[in-house]
C-alpha positions in Angstrom: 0.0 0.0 0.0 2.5 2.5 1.0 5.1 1.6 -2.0 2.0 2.6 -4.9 -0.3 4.8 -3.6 0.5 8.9 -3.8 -1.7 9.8 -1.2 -0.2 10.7 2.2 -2.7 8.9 4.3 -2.9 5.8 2.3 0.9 5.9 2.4 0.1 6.4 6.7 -1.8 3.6 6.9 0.3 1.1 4.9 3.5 2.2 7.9 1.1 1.2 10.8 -0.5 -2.1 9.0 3.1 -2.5 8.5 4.1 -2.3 12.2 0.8 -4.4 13.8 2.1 -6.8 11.3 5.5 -7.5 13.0 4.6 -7.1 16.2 3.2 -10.5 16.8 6.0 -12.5 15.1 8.8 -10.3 17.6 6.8 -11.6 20.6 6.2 -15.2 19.3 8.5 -16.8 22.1 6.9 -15.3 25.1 10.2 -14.6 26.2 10.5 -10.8 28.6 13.2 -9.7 26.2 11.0 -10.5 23.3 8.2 -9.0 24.9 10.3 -5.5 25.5 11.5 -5.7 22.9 8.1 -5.9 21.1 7.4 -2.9 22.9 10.2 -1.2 22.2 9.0 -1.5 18.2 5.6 -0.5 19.1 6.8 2.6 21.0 9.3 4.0 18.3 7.4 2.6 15.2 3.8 4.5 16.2 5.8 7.8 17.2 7.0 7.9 13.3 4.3 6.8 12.3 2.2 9.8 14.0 5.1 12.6 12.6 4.9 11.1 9.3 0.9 11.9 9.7 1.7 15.2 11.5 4.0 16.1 8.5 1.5 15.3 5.8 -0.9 17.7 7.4 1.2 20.8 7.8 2.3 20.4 4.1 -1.8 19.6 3.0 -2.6 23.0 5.5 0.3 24.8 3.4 -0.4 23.9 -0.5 -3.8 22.5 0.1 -2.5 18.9 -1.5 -2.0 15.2 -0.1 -0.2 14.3 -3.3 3.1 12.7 -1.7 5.6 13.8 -5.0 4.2 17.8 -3.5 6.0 18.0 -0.4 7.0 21.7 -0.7 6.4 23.0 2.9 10.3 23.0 4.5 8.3 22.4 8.1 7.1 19.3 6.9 10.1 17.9 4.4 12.0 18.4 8.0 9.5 16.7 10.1 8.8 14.3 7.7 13.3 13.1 7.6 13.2 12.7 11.6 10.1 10.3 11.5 11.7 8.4 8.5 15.1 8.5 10.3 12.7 6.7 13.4 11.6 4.4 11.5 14.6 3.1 9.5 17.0 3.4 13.1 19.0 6.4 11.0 21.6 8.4 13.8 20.3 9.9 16.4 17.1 7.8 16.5 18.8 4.4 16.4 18.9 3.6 20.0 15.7 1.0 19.5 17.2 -1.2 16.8 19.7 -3.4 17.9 17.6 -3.8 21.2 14.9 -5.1 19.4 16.9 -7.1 16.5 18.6 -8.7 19.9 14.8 -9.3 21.4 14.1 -11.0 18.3 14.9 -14.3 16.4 16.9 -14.1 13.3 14.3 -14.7 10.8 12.4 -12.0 12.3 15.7 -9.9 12.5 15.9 -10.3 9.1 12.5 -9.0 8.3 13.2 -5.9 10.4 16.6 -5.1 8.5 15.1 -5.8 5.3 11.5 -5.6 4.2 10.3 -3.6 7.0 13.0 -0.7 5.9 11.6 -1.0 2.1 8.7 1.3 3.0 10.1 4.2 4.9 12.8 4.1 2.1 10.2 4.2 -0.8 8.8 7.3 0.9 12.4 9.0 1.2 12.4 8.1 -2.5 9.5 9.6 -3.5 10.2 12.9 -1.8 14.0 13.0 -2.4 13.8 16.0 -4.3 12.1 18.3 -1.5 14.4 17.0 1.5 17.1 18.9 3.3 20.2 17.3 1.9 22.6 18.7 4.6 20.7 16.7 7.4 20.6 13.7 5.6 24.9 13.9 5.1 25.1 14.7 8.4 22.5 11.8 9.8 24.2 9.6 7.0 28.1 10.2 8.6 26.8 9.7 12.0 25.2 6.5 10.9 28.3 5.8 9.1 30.3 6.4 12.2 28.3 5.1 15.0 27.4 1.7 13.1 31.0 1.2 12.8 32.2 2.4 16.2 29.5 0.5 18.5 29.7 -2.7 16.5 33.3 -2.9 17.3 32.6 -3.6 21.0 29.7 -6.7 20.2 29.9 -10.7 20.6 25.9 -10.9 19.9 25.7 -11.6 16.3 22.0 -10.0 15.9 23.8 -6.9 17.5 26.5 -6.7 14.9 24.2 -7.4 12.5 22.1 -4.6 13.7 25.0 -1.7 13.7 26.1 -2.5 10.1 22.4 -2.2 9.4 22.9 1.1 10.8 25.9 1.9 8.9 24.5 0.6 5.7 21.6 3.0 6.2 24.0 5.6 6.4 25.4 5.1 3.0 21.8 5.0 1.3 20.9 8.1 3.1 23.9 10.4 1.7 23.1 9.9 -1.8 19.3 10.0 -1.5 18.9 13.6 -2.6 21.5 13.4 -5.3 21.0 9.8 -7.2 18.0 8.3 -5.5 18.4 5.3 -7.6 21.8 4.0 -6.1 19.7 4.4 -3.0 17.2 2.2 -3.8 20.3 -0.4 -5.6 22.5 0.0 -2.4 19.2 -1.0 -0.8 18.5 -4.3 -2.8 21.9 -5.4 -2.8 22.1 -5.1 1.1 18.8 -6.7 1.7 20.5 -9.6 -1.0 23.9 -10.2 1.1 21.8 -9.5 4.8 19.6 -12.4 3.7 22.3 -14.6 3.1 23.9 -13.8 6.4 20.8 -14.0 8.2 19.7 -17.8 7.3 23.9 -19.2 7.5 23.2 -17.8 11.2 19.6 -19.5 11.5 20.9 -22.4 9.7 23.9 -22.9 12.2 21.8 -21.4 15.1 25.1 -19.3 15.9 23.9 -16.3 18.1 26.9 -15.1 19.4 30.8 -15.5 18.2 32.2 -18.5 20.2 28.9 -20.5 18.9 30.1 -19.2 15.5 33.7 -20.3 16.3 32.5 -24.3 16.4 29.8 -24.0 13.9 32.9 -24.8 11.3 32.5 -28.5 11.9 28.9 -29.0 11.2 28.9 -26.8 7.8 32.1 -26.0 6.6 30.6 -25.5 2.8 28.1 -23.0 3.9 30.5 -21.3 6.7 32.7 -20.5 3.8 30.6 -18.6 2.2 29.3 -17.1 4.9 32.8 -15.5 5.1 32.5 -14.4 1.5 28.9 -13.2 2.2 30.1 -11.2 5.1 33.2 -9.7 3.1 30.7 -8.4 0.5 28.7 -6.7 2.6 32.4 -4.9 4.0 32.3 -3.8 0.1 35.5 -5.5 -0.5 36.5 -4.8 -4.2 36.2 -8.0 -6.5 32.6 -8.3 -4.2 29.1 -7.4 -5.2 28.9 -5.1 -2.0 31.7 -3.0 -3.5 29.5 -2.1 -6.3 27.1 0.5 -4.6 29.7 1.9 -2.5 32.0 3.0 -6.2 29.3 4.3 -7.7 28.2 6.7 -4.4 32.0 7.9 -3.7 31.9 8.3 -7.4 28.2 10.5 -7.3 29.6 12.1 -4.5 32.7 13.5 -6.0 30.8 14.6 -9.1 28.6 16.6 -6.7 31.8 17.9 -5.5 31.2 16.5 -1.8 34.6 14.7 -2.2 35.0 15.6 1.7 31.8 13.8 2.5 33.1 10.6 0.5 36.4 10.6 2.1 34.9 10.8 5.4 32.1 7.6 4.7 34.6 5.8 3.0 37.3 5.9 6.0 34.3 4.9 8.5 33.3 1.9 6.4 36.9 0.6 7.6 35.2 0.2 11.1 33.1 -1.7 9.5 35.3 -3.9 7.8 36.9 -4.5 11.1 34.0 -6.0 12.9 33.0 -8.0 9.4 36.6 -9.5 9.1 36.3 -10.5 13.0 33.1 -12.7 12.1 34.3 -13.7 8.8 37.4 -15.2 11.0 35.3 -17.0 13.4 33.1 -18.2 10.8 36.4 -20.1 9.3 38.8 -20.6 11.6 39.5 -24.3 12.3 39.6 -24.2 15.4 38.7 -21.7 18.7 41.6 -19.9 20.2 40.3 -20.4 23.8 38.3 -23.6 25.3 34.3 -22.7 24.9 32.1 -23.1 28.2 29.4 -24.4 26.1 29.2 -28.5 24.3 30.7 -28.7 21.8 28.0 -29.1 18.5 29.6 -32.2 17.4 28.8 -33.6 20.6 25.6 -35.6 19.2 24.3 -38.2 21.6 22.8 -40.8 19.7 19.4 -42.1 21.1 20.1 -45.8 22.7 18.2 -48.5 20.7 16.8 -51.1 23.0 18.3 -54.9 22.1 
């Protein structure tokens, strides 16, 4: 609803359908962090959700119009990047997402990184032309920044996934107001190499690193290309993640922001740092220091009575 419609409260009511949607499969294990974190969504998601309407308003009030492509009024083009920014977990408002990714299992962590993010960024798409592009460099360099910075310091694997989420989002929101189709490219391309990484960690159930450290042994096919997987999404050259990455830096220095793309481009080295740790734990033979959990080759095989 909210990707094909033009009008703003269609486009409104597709976000909160959106959000009662998830809400459910975050709290499917009854578990309190599940449940907080459920709540957590809730909170945040229905805040946006309530700017986004507030913003739509203002700008009808202004030029008498719900089209969404008319979003002239500077008021509402502001209001209307902070509740986006909510919504997607953009710097400052990305305290809620790696507390619920964490609350949640990984396949539902994956929906919350990837389709749930496809809305909000269809809306910053539509309306690329009337937003305030020195907010969205500056949100976008602190995403950069503090995806890389805080996912340094993680062992939860949801968490880590969660901050280069963050950082990802960065890149897509720095070039949204000057080529919103690498945006939407970056976008696919994440969502593409995310997936991957998403269902090797269901597959192995590896929540955490040392899990991931003896997970080699059951699949060592799949954990080999979850290292490649995970260098991709670092954007490392002869990888499909490098491809969006070029082509911004390149945008960028054509829009002569060449400070900008220097500055993204030497954060994303955080991020490579935290991607090369997993990508090492994902294939290293075996774990520098003795685990406190069993082992996973430890099978006990049921007893058959003689």
């Amino acid at each position: 609803i909210t990707i094909s419609c033009n009008h703003w409260v269609l486009a409104w009511t597709g976000l909160e359908i959106n959000t009662l949607a998830v809400l459910p499969l975050i709290s499917k294990s009854h578990h309190p962090r599940a449940i907080e974190a459920a709540t957590k969504y809730f909170l945040v998601q229905a805040a946006a959700s309530t700017l986004v309407l507030f913003s739509s308003m203002t700008n009808a009030w202004h030029i008498g119009q719900w089209d969404i492509t008319q979003l002239t009024s500077p008021t509402s083009s502001l209001i209307l990047t902070t509740a986006l920014a909510m919504k997607l977990g953009l710097v400052p408002f990305h305290f809620w997402f790696p507390e619920v990714l964490q609350g949640s299992s990984l396949p539902v962590g994956l929906l919350l990184s990837t389709a749930m993010k496809f809305p909000p960024i269809t809306l910053l798409y539509m309306t690329s032309s009337s937003l305030n592009p020195t907010l969205l460099v500056t949100m976008a360099l602190l995403s950069a920044a503090l995806g890389g910075w805080m996912g340094l310091n993680q062992t939860q694997t949801r968490k880590i996934l969660a901050f280069s989420s963050i950082s990802h989002l960065g890149w897509m929101a720095i070039i949204i107001s000057y080529n919103p189709k690498l945006t939407l490219l970056n976008f696919y391309l994440y969502a593409l190499m995310t997936a991957a990484v998403f269902l090797t960690l269901n597959s192995t159930k590896a929540l955490n690193l040392s899990t991931l450290m003896t997970s080699w042994t059951k699949t060592p096919a799949l954990n080999a290309m979850l290292m490649l997987t995970l260098l991709s999404l670092a954007g490392l050259p002869p990888l499909t993640g490098f491809l969006p990455k070029w082509l911004i830096i390149q945008e960028l220095t054509k829009q002569e922001m060449a400070p900008a793309a220097t500055i993204i481009s030497l954060l994303s080295l955080l991020g490579l740092f935290f991607y090369l740790r997993l990508a090492y734990c994902a294939t290293i033979t075996l774990p520098p220091h003795t685990t406190n959990h069993m082992k996973q080759w430890h099978i006990n095989k049921p007893t058959s009575p003689m």
